[in-house]
Steps between C-alpha positions, in 0.01 A plus 500: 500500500214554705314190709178397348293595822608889447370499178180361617495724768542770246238381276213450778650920568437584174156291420414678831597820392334503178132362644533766762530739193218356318295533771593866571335526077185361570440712824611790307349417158210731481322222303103626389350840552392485846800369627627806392273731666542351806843497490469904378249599797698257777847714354350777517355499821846364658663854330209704657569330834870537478517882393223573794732366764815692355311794478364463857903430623616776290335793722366724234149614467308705698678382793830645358640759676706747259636780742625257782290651780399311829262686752468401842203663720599553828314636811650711778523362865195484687320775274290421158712745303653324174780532329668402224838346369572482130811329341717551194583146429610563128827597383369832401431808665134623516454864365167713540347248719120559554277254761136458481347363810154308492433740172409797704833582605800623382866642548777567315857412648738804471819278466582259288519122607880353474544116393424297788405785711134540719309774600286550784170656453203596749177405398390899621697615237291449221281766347155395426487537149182656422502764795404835438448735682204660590458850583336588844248787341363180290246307732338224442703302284523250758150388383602428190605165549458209718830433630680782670828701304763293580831676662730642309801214671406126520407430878831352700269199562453429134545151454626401138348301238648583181827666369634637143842650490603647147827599431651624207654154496158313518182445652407237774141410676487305839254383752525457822 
């Protein structure tokens, strides 16, 4: 047999226990109409909050980054000439890589990229991507524009601003 003051003790638990519960069905007894609306837009607001901050933790989006590339502009010594170094961070290699530089430039890599591999790349090696060439018996078309023809190569001092590299893998945009 039990002592009286445990079963006391059990029935001030349970008495506890069950207004507790009681309680917890009023809070959540959605009770007239408006009660439920509120409870409906204060929900559903809490949801909208909660799936924004996974999604922002999560990576995706526009800042996703399918092909695993990192770029990293670099300048050599004391001059202003730019190059520079792109990384294979994926787990795949990059085939029929093409780069765009500040959307004027481009090049095409001749080799594929291995898995977690870089390349080097001079900014001097792009090829302007609207050059063509004039022939010298044709004068005037210098006229016909404002700005002068761009070089057929991007300038050794280009400094850059914005990156795509497209694979057969992928594409990927950067800024610098």
């Amino acid at each position: 047999m039990r002592p009286a003051v445990t079963d006391r003790a059990i029935m001030t638990v349970q008495e506890q226990l069950k207004d507790t519960a009681a309680d917890l069905v009023k809070v959540f007894d959605f009770g007239g109409r408006f009660k439920r609306e509120k409870l409906f837009v204060v929900g559903g607001y809490a949801l909208l909050a909660l799936l924004t901050v996974l999604w922002a933790l999560s990576g995706g989006g526009l800042l996703s980054n399918p092909i695993g590339a990192r770029v990293e502009a670099k300048v050599i010594g004391e001059s202003t000439d730019h190059w520079l170094l792109l990384q294979n961070e994926s787990s795949e290699t990059w085939t029929h890589v093409e780069l765009t530089l500040n959307d004027h430039y481009s090049q095409r890599l001749e080799e594929p990229v291995p898995a977690h591999q870089s390349v080097r790349v001079m900014v001097d090696s792009f090829r302007y991507r609207l050059y063509v060439p004039r022939a010298r018996r044709f004068v005037g078309w210098q006229s016909v524009g404002e700005e002068p023809q761009p070089r057929p190569f991007a300038p050794a001092s280009l400094e850059p601003k914005r990156m795509t590299i497209r694979t057969d893998q992928g594409e990927h945009a950067l800024s610098f």
